[in-house]
C-alpha positions as CSV (number, residue, x, y, z in Angstrom):
1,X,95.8,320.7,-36.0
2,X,96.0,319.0,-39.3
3,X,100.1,318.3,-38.8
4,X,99.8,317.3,-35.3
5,X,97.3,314.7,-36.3
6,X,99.6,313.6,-38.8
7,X,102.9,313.9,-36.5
8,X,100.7,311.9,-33.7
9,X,100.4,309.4,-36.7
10,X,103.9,309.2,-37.9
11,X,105.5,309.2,-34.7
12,X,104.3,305.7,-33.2
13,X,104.7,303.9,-36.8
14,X,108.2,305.6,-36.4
15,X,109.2,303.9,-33.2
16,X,107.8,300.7,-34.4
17,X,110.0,300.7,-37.2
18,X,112.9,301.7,-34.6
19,X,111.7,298.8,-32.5
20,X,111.8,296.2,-35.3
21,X,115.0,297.1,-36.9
22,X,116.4,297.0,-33.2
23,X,114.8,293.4,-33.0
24,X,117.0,292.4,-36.2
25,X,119.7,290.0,-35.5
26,X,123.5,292.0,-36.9
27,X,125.0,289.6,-39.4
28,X,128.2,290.4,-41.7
29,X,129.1,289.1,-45.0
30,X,132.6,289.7,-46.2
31,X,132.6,290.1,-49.7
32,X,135.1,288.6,-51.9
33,X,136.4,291.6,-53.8
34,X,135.1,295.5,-54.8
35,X,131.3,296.5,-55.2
36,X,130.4,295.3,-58.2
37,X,127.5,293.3,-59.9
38,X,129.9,290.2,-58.4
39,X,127.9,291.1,-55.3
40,X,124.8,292.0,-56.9
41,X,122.4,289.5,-55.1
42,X,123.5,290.4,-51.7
43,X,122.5,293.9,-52.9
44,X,119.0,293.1,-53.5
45,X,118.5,291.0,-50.9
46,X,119.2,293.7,-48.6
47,X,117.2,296.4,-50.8
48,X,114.1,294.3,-51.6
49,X,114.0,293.5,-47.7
50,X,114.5,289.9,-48.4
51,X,117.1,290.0,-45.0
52,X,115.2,291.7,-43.5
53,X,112.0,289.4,-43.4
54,X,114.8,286.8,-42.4
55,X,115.4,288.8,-39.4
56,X,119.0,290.0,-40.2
57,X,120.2,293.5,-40.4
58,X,123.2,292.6,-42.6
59,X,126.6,295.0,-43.1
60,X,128.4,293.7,-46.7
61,X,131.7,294.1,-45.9
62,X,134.5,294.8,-48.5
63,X,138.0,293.0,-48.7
64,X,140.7,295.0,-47.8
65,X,144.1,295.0,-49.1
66,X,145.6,291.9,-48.5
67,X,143.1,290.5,-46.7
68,X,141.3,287.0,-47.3
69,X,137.7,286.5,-47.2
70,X,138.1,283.0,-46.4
71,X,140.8,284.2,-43.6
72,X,137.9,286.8,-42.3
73,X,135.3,284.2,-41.9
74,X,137.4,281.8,-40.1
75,X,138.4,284.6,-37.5
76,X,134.8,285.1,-36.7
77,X,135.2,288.7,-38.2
78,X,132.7,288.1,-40.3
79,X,129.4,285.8,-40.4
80,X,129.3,283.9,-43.9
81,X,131.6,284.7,-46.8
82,X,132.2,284.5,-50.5
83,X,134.9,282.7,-52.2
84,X,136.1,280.7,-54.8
85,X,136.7,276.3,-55.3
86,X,139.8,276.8,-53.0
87,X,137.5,276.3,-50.7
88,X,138.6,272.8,-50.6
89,X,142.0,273.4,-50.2
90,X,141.2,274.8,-46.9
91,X,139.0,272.1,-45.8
92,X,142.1,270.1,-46.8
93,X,143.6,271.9,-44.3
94,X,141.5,270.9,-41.6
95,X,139.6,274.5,-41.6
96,X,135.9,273.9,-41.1
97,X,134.7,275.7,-43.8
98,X,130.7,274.9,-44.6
99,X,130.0,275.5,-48.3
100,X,126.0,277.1,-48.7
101,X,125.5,277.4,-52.2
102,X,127.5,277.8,-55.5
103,X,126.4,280.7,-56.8
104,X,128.9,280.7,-60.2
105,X,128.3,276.9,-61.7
106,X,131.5,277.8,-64.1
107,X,134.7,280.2,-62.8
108,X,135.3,283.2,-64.8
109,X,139.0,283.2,-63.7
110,X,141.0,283.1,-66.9
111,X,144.5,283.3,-68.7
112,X,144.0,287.0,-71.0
113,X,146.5,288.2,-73.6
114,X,146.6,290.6,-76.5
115,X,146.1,289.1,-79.5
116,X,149.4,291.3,-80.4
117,X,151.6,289.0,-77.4
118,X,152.2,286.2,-80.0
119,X,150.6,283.8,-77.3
120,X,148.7,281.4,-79.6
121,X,148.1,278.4,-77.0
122,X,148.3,278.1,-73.2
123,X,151.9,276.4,-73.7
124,X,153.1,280.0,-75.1
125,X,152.9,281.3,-71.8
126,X,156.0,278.9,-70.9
127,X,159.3,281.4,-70.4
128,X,156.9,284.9,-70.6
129,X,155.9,287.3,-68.0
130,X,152.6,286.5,-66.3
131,X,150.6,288.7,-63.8
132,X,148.6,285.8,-61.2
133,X,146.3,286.9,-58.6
134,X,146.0,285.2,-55.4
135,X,143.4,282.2,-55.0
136,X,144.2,281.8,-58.5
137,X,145.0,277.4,-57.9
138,X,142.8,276.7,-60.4
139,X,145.0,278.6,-62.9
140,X,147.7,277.1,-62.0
141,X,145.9,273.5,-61.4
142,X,145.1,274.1,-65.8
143,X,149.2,274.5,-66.5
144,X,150.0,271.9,-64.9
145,X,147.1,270.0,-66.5
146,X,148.6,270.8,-69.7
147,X,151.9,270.1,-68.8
148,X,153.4,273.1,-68.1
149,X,155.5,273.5,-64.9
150,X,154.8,276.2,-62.3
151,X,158.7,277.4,-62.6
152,X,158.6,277.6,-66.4
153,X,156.4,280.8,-66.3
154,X,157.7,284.0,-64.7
155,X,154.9,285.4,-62.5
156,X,154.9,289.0,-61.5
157,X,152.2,290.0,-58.5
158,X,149.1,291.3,-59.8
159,X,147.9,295.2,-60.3
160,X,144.4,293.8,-60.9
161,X,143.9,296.3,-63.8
162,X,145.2,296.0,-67.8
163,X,147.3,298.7,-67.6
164,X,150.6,296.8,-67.5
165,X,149.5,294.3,-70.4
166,X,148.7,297.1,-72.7
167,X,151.8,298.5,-72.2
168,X,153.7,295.0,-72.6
169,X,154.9,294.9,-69.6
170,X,153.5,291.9,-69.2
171,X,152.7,289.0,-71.9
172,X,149.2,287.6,-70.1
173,X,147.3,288.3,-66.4
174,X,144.5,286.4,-64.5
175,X,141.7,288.1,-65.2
176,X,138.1,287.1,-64.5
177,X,136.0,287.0,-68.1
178,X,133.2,289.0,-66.3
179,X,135.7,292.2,-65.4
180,X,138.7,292.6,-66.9
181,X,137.6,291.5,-70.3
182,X,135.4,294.9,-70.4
183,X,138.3,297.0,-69.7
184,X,140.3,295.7,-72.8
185,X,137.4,295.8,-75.0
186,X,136.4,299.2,-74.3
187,X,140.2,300.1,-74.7
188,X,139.8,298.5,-78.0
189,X,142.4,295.8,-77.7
190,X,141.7,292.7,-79.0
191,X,142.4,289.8,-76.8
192,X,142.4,286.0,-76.2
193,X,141.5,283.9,-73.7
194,X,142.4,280.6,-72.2
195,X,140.0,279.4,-69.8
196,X,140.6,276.5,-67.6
197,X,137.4,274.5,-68.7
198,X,139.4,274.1,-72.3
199,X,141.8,271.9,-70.6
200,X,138.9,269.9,-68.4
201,X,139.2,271.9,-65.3
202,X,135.4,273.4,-64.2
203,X,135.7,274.6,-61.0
204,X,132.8,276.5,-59.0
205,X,133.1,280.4,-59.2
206,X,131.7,282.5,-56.3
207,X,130.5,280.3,-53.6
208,X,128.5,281.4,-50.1
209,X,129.7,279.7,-47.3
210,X,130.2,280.0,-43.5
211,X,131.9,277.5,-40.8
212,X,131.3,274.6,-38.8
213,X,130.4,276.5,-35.6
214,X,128.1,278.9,-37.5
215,X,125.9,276.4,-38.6
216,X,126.0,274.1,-35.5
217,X,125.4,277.1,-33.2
218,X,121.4,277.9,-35.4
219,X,121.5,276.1,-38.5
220,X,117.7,277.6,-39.2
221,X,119.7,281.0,-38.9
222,X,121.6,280.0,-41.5
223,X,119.2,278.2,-43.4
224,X,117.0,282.2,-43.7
225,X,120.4,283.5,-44.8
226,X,120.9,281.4,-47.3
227,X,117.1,281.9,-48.7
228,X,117.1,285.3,-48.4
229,X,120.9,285.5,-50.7
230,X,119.1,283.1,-53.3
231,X,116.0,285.3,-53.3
232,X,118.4,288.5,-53.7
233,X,120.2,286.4,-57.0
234,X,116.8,285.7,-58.4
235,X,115.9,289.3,-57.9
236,X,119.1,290.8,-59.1
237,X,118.9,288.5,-62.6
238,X,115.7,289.8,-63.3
239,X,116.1,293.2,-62.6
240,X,119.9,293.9,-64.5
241,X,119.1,297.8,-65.6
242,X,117.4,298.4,-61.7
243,X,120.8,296.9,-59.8
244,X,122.9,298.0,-62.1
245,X,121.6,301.7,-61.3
246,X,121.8,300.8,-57.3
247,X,125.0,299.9,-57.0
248,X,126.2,302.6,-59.2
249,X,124.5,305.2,-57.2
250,X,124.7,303.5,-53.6
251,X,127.6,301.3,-53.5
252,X,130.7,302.8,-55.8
253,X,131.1,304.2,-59.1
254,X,134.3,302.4,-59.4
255,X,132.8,300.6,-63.0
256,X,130.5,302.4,-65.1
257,X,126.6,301.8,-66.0
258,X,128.3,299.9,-69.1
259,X,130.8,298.0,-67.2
260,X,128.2,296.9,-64.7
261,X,125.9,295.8,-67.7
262,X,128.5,294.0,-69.1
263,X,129.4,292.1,-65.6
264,X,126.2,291.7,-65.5
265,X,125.4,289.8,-69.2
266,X,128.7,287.9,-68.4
267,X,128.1,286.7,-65.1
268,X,124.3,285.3,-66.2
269,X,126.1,283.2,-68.4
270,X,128.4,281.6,-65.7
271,X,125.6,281.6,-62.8
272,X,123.1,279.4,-65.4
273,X,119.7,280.2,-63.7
274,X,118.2,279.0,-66.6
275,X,119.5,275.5,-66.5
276,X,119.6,274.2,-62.9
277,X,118.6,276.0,-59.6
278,X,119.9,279.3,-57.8
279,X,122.9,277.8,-55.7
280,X,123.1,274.4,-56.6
281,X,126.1,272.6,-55.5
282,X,126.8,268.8,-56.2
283,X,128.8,267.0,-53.7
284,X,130.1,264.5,-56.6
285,X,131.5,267.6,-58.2
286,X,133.5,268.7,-55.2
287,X,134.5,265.4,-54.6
288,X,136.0,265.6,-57.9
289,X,137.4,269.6,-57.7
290,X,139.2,267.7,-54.5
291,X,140.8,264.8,-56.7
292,X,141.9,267.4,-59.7
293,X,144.0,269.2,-56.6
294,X,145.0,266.1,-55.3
295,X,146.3,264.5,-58.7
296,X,148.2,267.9,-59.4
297,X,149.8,267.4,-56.4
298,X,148.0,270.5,-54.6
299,X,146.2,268.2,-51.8
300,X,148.1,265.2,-50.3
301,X,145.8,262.1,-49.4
302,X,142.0,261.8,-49.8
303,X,140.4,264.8,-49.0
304,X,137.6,264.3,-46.6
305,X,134.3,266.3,-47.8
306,X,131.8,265.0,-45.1
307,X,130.2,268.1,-43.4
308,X,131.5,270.7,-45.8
309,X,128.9,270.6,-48.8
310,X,125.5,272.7,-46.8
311,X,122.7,269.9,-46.7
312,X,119.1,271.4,-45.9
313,X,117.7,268.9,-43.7
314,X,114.0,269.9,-43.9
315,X,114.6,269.8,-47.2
316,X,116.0,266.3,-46.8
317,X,113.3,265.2,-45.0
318,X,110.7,266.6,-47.3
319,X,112.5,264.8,-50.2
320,X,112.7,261.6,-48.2
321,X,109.1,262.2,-47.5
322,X,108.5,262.4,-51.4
323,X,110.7,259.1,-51.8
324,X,108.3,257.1,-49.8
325,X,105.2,258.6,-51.4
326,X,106.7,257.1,-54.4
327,X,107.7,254.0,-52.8
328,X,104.2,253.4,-51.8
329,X,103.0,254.7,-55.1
330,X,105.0,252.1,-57.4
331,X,103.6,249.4,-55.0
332,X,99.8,250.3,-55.5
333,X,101.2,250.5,-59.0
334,X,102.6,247.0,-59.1
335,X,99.6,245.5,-57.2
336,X,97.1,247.1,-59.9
337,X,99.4,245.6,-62.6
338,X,99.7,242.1,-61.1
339,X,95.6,242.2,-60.8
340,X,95.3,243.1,-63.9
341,X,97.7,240.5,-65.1
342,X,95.7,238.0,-62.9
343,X,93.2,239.0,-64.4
344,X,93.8,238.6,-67.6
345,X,94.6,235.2,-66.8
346,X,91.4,234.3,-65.1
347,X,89.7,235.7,-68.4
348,X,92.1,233.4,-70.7
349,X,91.4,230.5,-68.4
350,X,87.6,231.2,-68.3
351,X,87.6,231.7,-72.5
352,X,89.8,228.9,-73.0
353,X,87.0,226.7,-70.4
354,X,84.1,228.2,-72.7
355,X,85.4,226.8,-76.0
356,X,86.4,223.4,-74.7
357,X,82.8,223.3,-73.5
358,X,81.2,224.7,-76.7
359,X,82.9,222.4,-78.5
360,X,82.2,219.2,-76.3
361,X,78.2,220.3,-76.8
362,X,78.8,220.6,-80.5
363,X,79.7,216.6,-80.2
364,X,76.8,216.0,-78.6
365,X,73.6,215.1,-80.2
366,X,69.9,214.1,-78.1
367,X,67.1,212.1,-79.1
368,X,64.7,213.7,-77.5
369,X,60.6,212.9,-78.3
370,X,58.9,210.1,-79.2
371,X,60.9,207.4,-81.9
372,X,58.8,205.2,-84.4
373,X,60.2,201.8,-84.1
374,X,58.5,198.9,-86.3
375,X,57.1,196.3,-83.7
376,X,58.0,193.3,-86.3
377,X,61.8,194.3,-87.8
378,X,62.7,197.3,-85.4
379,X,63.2,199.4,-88.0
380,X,63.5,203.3,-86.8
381,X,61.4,205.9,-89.2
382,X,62.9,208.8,-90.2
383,X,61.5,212.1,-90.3
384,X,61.6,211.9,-94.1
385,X,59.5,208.4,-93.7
386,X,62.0,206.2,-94.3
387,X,62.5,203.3,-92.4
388,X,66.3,202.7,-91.4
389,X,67.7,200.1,-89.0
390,X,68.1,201.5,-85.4
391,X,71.8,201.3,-85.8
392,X,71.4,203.9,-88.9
393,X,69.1,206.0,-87.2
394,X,71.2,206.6,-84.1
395,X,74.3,206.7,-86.3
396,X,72.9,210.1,-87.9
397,X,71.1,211.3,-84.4
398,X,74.2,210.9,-82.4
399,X,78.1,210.6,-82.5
400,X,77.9,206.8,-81.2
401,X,79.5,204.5,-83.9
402,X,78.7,200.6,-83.7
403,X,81.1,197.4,-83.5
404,X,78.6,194.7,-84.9
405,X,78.6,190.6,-83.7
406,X,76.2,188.0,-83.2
407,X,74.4,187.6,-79.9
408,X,73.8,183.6,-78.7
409,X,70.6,183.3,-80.4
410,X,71.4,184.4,-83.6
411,X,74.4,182.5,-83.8
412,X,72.9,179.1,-83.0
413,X,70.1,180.3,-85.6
414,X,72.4,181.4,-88.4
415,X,75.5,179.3,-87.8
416,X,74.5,176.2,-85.9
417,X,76.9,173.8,-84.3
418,X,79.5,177.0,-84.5
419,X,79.0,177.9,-81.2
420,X,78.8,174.1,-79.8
421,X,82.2,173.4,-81.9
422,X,84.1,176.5,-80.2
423,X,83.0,175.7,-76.6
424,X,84.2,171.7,-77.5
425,X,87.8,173.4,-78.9
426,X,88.4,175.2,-75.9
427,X,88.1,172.4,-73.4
């Protein structure tokens, strides 16, 4: 009885698993080469259950040979894509390629070459055997950068291993940093590289994108896609020893636990989690990927970007939102500054007011009381008991000052005839 209660149990969560997964919209992303820790956050996404809260039931499908991602996408064989900066070519093209996040800020494509190859500076490869692998314009964008024409290097097709430059059968290869480079080291040949970023080309690496019709058909479809990878990045970052042990054991034991690892430490230093977000893509920096191709020659014309570069709109809006909280927040800050400044002002004004005033009181002086003035002379006492003339007396009561002269009476009684004398003058 015990196991049929548990079968009656296990059966109905069964079929609503069944029922969800059924639910789960079929999406496919072609991968840009092998399974490898290249791919590693599409992994994790897909083992965490990150898609799968998205409502995707994703199939990661692998290039075959001689097969473009890009090409994939475009035929609708597959839903989104990985590839590389050529992206712009494309769009140059008139393809309507959608870029959703850049997930390599730096491209680990590079020129390699035994240190043994006598190839001490890009311009040695002029006149020597080279093996180029395709979607490598970037490459070829740095020779002619430096000056070196496309003709003057003899390029053999790629066997995209290191065989045939260990033998010397060839002088250099494109390799990527991340892949490659493990293959020589643990061969123990010692190597150089010339990356492109030495001669001021920094191009994107690995970039997610889809198409046009894609994203105008359910652009909150894609939007959950593009979360979900980002999440499965984050996830894969954090967890090296946990993917690298996945995709060895699910995916292909093509490269090693070691190999892996090192993809792994390699690829963390082109991705730069650390330094700005999962993804980011600046459409200032394609703009300028464009006009590198177009100066070389690669693109004819202007290359018109509008519509390629993924813009989240709720995003957009939440950031415009944020722009006019601040908007509104710098004017309550303004209007506080200018009444405080006001009010400064008032309180300057009203201190400035204050002194004038105290000092206009401290020139004033009151006689206040009663004043003892002699009946006979009009002599003023002091409050010492002096007698002064009223003049004096007011003089040190007061800040009046006195002009003296001679009223009628006292002129006729001091000086008379004076007065008669002028009046007789004047007529």
């Amino acid at each position: 009885m015990g196991w049929l209660a548990m079968l009656g149990v296990v059966a109905p969560v069964a079929a609503q698993t069944a029922t969800r997964d059924a639910e789960l919209e079929p999406v496919t992303l072609q991968l840009k080469w092998r399974h490898q820790f290249q791919s590693a956050g599409y992994y994790a996404a897909i083992a965490q259950g990150y898609y799968r809260e998205a409502g995707f039931a994703v199939t990661l499908r692998e290039p075959e040979v001689g097969e473009e991602p890009a090409e994939v996408v475009l035929a609708g064989r597959a839903d989104f894509g990985v590839a590389g900066s050529d992206l712009v070519l494309l769009r140059e093209a008139g393809e309507p390629v959608v870029t959703l996040a850049a997930i390599l800020q730096h491209s680990a494509l590079a020129f390699v070459t035994p240190e043994n190859a006598g190839i001490d500076t890009v311009h040695d490869l002029a006149g020597r055997r080279v093996m180029l692998e395709a979607h490598a314009e970037e490459l070829l964008a740095y020779l002619k950068f430096e000056g070196i024409a496309e003709g003057a290097v003899e390029w053999v097709p790629h066997t995209f291993g290191p065989q045939a430059l260990m033998a010397g059968e060839v002088a250099a290869m494109s390799a990527y940093v991340t892949d490659e480079a493990f293959l020589l080291e643990d061969a123990g040949v010692a190597y150089r590289s010339f990356s492109p970023r030495a001669g001021g080309i920094d191009f994107y690496g690995d970039v997610l994108f889809t198409t046009e019709a894609v994203v105008a058909a359910d652009r909150d479809r894609v939007r959950r896609f593009r979360e979900a990878s980002l999440r499965g990045w984050a996830y894969a970052l954090a967890h090296v020893d946990e993917m690298v042990e996945l995709i060895f054991t699910r995916y292909s034991e093509r490269h090693s636990r070691a190999h892996l690892r090192f993809e792994a430490e390699h690829l963390r230093q082109l991705i730069l989690s650390d330094v700005v977000e999962l993804g980011y893509q600046n459409p200032g920096r394609w703009q300028h990927i464009a006009e590198v191709y177009r100066e070389l020659g690669m693109v004819e014309g202007d290359v018109d970007l509008a519509g390629m570069v993924w813009r989240d709109e709720s995003v957009a809006a939440q950031s415009w939102g944020l722009v006019v909280a601040l908007v509104v927040a710098l004017l309550v800050i303004l209007g506080l500054l200018g009444a405080v400044v006001r009010f400064a002002q008032l309180n300057r004004q009203v201190r400035e007011q204050a002194a004038s005033l105290r000092e206009a009181l401290g020139e004033i002086k009151e006689l206040r009381g009663i004043i003892p003035i002699c009946a006979g002379c009009k002599k003023v006492r002091n409050d010492e008991g002096y007698w002064h003339h009223v003049e004096v007396y007011i003089a040190e009561h007061t800040r009046a000052e006195f002009s003296h002269g001679f009223c009628d009476d006292c002129m006729d009684r001091l000086y008379p005839g004076v007065r008669d004398k002028k009046s007789g003058d004047g007529e």
